[in-house]
C-alpha positions as CSV (number, residue, x, y, z in Angstrom):
1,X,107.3,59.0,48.3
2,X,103.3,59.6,48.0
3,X,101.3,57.2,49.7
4,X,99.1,55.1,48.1
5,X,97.0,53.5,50.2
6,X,94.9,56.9,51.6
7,X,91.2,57.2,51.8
8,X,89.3,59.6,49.2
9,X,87.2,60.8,51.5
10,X,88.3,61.8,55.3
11,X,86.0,61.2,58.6
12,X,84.0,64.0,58.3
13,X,82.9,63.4,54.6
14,X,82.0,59.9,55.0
15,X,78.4,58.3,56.7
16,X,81.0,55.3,58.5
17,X,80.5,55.4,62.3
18,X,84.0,56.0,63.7
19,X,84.5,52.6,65.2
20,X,84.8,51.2,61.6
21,X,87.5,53.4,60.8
22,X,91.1,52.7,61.2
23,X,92.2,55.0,64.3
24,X,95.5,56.3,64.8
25,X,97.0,55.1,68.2
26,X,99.7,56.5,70.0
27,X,101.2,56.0,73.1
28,X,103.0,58.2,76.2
29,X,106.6,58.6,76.2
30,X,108.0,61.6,79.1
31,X,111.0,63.1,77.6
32,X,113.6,64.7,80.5
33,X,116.5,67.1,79.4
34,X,119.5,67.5,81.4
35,X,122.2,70.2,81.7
36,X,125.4,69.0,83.0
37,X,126.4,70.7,86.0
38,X,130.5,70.6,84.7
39,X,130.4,71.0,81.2
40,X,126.9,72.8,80.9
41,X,126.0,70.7,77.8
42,X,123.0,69.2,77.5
43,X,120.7,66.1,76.7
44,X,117.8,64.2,77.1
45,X,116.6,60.4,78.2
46,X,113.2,59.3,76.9
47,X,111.0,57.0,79.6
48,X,107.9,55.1,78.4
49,X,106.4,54.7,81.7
50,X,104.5,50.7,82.3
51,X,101.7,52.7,83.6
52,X,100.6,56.3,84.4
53,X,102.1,57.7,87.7
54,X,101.5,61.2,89.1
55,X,105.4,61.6,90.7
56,X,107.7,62.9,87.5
57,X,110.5,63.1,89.8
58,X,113.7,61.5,88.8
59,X,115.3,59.9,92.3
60,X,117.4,62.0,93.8
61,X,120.1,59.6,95.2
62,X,120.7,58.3,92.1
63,X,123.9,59.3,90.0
64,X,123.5,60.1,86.5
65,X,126.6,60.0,84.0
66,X,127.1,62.9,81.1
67,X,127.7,62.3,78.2
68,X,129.2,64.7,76.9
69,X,132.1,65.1,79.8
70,X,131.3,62.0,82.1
71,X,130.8,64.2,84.8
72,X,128.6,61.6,87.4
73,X,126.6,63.3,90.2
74,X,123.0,63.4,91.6
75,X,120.5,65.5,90.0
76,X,118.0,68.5,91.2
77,X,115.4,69.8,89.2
78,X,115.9,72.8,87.6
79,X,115.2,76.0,89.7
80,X,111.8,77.3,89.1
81,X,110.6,74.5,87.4
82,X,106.7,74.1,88.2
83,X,106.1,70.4,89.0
């Protein structure tokens, strides 16, 4: 489908300032992916965090359930995983 609504001319080519341009937005989503530690299948769980914190760790005395196998158990990150 071709959209009809695009500019003729991009950013660079025109004299507008860029604050009277539509900008794109975007927003911050962390993506984790999981291996189970029964089945050895995998998956991932998508957080949009309410704001910006430094500590990407999942907690660890939680259980998480797989999918695939519905093996519950705590998690660990993976082994030599920089974080």
């Amino acid at each position: 489908m071709a959209h009809t609504n695009r500019p003729t001319q991009s950013y660079w080519q025109s004299n507008l300032p860029i604050n009277e341009l539509n900008q794109h937005e975007y927003t911050i989503e962390i993506l984790y992916h999981f291996t189970c530690g029964c089945c050895q299948e995998w998956w991932s769980y998508t957080h949009t965090p309410g704001k910006l914190e430094m500590d990407l760790n999942l907690p660890d005395n939680e259980k998480f359930w797989c999918p695939h196998c519905g093996h519950t158990q705590k998690l660990k990150l993976k082994e030599g995983f920089p974080i």
